[in-house]
C-alpha positions in Angstrom: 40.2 -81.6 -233.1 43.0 -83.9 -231.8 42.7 -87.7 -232.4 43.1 -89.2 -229.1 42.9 -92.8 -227.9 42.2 -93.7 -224.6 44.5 -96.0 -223.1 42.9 -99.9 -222.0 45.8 -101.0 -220.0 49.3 -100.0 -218.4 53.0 -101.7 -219.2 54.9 -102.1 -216.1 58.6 -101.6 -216.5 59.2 -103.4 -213.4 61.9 -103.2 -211.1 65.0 -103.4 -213.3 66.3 -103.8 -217.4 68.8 -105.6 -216.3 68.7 -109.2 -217.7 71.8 -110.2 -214.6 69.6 -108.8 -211.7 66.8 -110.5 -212.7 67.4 -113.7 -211.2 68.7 -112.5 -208.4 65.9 -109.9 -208.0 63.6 -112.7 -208.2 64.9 -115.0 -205.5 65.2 -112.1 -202.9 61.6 -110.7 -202.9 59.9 -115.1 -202.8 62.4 -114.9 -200.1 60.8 -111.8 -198.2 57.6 -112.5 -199.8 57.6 -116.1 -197.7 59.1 -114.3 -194.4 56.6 -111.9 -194.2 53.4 -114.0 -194.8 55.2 -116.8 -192.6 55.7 -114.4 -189.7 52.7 -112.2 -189.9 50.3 -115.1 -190.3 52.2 -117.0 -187.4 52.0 -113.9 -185.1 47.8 -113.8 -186.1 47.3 -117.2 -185.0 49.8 -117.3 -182.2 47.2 -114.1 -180.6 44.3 -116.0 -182.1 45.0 -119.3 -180.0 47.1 -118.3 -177.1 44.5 -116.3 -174.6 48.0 -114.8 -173.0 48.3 -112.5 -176.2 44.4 -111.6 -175.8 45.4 -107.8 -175.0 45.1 -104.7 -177.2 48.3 -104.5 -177.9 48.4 -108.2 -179.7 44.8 -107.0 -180.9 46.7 -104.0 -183.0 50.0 -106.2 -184.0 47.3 -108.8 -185.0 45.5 -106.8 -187.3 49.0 -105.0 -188.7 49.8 -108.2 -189.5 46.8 -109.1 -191.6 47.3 -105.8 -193.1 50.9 -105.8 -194.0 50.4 -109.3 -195.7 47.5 -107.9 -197.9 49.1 -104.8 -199.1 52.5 -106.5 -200.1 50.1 -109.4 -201.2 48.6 -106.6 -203.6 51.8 -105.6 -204.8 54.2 -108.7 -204.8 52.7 -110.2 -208.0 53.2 -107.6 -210.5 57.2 -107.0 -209.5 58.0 -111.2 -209.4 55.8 -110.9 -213.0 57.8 -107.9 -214.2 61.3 -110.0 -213.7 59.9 -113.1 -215.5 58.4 -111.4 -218.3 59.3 -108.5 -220.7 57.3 -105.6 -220.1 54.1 -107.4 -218.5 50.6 -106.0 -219.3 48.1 -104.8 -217.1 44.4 -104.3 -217.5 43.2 -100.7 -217.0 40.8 -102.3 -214.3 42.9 -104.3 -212.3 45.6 -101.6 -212.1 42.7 -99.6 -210.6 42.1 -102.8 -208.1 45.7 -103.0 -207.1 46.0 -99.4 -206.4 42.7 -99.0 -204.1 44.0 -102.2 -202.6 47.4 -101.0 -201.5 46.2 -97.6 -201.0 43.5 -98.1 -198.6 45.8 -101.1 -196.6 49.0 -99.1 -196.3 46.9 -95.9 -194.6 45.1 -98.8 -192.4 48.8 -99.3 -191.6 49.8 -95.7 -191.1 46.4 -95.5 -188.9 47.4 -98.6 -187.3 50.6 -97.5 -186.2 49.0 -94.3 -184.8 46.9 -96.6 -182.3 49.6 -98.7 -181.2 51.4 -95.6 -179.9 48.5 -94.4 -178.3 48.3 -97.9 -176.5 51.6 -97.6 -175.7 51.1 -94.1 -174.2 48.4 -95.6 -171.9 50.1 -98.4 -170.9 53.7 -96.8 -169.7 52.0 -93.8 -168.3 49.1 -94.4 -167.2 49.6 -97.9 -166.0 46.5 -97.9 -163.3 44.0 -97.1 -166.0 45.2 -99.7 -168.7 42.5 -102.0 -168.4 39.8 -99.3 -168.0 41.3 -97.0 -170.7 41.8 -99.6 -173.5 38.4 -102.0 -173.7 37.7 -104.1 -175.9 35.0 -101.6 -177.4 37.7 -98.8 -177.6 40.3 -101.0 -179.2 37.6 -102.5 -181.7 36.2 -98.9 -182.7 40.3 -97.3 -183.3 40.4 -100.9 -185.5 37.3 -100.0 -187.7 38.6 -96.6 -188.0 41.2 -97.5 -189.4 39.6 -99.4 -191.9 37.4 -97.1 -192.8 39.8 -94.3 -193.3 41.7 -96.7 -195.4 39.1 -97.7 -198.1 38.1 -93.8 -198.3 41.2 -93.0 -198.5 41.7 -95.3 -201.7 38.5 -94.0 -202.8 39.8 -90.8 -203.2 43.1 -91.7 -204.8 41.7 -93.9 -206.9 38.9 -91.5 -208.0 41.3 -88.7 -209.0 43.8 -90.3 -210.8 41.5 -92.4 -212.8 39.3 -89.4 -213.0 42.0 -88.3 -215.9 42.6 -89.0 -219.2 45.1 -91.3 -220.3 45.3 -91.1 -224.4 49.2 -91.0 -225.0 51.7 -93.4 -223.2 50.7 -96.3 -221.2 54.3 -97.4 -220.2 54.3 -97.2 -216.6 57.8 -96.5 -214.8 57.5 -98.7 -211.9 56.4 -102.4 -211.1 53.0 -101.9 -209.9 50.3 -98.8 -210.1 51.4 -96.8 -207.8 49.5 -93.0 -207.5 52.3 -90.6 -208.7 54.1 -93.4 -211.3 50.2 -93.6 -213.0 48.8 -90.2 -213.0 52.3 -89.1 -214.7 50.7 -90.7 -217.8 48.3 -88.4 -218.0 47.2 -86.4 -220.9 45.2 -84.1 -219.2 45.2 -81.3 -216.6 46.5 -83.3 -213.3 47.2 -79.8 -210.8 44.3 -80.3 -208.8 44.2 -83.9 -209.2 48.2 -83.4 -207.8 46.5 -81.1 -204.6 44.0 -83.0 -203.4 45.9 -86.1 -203.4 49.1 -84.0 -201.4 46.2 -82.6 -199.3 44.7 -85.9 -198.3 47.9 -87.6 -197.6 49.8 -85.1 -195.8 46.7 -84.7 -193.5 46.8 -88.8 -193.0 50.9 -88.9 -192.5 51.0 -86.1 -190.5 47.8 -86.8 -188.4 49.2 -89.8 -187.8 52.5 -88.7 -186.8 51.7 -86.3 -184.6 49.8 -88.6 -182.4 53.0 -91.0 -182.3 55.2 -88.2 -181.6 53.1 -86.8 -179.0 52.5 -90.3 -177.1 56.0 -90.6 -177.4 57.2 -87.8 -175.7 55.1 -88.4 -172.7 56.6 -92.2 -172.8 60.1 -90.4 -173.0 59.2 -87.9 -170.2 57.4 -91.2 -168.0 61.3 -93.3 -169.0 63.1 -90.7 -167.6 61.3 -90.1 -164.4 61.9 -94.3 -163.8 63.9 -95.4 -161.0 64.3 -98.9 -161.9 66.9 -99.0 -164.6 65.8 -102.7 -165.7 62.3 -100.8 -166.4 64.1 -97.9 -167.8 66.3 -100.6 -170.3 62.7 -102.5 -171.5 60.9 -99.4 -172.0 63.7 -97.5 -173.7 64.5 -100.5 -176.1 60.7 -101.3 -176.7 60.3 -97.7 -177.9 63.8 -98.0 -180.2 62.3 -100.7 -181.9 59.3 -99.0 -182.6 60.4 -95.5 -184.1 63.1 -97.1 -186.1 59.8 -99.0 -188.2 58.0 -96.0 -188.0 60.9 -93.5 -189.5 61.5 -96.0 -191.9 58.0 -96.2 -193.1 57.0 -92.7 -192.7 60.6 -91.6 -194.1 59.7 -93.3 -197.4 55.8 -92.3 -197.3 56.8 -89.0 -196.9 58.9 -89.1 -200.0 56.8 -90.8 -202.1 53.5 -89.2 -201.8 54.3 -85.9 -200.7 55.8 -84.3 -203.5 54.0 -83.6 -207.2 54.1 -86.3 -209.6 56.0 -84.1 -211.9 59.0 -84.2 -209.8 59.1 -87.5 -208.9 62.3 -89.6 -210.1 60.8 -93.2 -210.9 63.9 -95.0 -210.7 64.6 -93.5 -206.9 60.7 -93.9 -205.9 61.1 -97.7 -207.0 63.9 -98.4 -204.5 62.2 -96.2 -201.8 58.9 -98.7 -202.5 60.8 -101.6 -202.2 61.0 -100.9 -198.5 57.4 -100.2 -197.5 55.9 -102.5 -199.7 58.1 -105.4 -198.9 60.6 -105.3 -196.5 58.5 -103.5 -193.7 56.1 -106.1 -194.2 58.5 -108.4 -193.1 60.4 -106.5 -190.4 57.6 -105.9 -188.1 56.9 -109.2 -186.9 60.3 -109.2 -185.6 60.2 -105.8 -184.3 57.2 -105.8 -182.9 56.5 -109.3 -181.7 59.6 -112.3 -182.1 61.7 -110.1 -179.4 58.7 -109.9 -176.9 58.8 -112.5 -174.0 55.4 -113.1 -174.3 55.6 -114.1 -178.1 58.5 -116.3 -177.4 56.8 -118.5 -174.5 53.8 -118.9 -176.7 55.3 -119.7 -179.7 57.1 -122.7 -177.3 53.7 -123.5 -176.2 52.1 -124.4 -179.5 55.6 -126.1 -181.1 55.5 -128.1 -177.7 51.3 -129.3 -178.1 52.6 -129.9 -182.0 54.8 -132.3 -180.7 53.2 -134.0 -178.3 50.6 -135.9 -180.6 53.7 -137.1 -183.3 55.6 -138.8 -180.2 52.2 -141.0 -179.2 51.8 -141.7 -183.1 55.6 -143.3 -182.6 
């Protein structure tokens, strides 16, 4: 029989083996890191305090932002620890935590995403029904949906791939556990480990796209049918905005997790995470919410109250 040791915990290469990048490398993700908790957390409370933002449509960016600073929160750590240290370690549990944490948060994100079009849709083209369409129990119930389809989502990624055996390398070729980079260790028989995950998260992505695509289309058909072209400029723009995020998240989603583990290049995959785990994080308050009116005017409105008390303490 073969002698086989099971592995205790994972070595993440990290993002480069470049000792000149490192620095650098460093510095830019604190940078983004600080950006996207600053923003996200500003636009929360901004819709927390400000009863002008108390809509569904601040509801959904409010809870994408809570999200999208958890699940680069999850992540962040291990790639700033990779560049300070050589070859960190990682405990077999807590790569299990950090992958059910950024699994179930990123497909609350993909969910997420799904919901805001749909409130889009409702809103552009069927304008008279908004408020009647879009309660506060409908937009509360689409929120714990997609929470719910987020943790058992990571329930099911994290149950297959640790459901395998891991008894030869524990060198991990990326800077946190990511599904395909971990289950690549593997020892034992992964092809129907490989399936169901490609089955669960091409049913998720593409569930989710379809509904954006379809709400978008009907927005698209309601644009075109506008006779005021200062309507037809905000709506068109607004939509822009949105579908560049959502190609750039579902572009790299797609080509991450869609594809067996066995043909996965880690190098390409680490670049490609870089984007969704950090730098959509940070991009979608300002695509979503610093450009909007709204936003703006309430952002004033708290600086304004902050100022107020310092020039009576004067």
């Amino acid at each position: 029989m073969e002698n086989r040791t099971e592995v205790t915990e994972f070595i993440l290469l990290g993002l480069t083996n470049a000792p000149e990048l490192r620095v650098t490398l460093f510095i830019m993700i604190i940078f983004i890191y600080i950006i996207n908790v600053v923003g996200n957390l500003g636009m929360t409370v901004l819709t927390l305090v400000d009863s002008r933002l108390h809509s569904p449509m601040y509801f959904f960016l409010s809870n994408l932002s809570v999200v999208d600073i958890v699940y680069s929160s999850a992540v962040t750590p291990t790639a700033v620890t990779g560049l300070l240290l050589e070859d960190p370690v990682i405990s077999y549990n807590a790569c299990a935590t950090q992958m059910f944490f950024f699994a179930a948060f990123a497909t609350m994100e993909n969910f997420l995403l799904a919901s805001m079009a749909y409130d889009r849709y409702v809103a552009v083209c069927k304008p008279l029904h908004y408020t009647t369409t879009m309660t506060t129990s409908v937009c509360a119930w689409l929120a714990i949906g997609c929470h719910v389809c987020g943790f058992l989502n990571a329930s099911i990624h994290v149950g297959e791939t640790f459901n395998l055996s891991f008894c030869n390398s524990n060198v991990v070729h990326h800077f946190f556990c990511d599904v395909p980079a971990v289950m690549a260790l593997s020892c034992s028989d992964r092809h129907v480990n490989e399936l169901i995950l490609v089955y669960v998260a091409t049913f998720n992505v593409f569930f989710a796209l379809l509904v954006i695509l379809i709400s978008y289309l009907f927005i698209f058909i309601t644009i075109l049918k506008m006779h005021s072209t200062s309507g037809y400029q905000k709506a068109l723009s607004t939509c822009a905005s949105h579908l560049a995020s959502v190609s750039i998240f579902y572009g790299t989603i797609i080509f991450m997790y869609l594809q067996p583990s066995s043909s996965h290049a880690m190098d390409t995959d680490k670049m490609a995470s870089v984007f969704y785990t950090m730098v959509i994080p940070m991009l979608n308050p300002l695509v979503y919410s610093l450009r909007n009116k709204e936003v703006k005017c309430a952002f004033k409105k708290v600086l304004l109250k902050a100022k107020l008390p310092l020039r009576f303490r004067f």
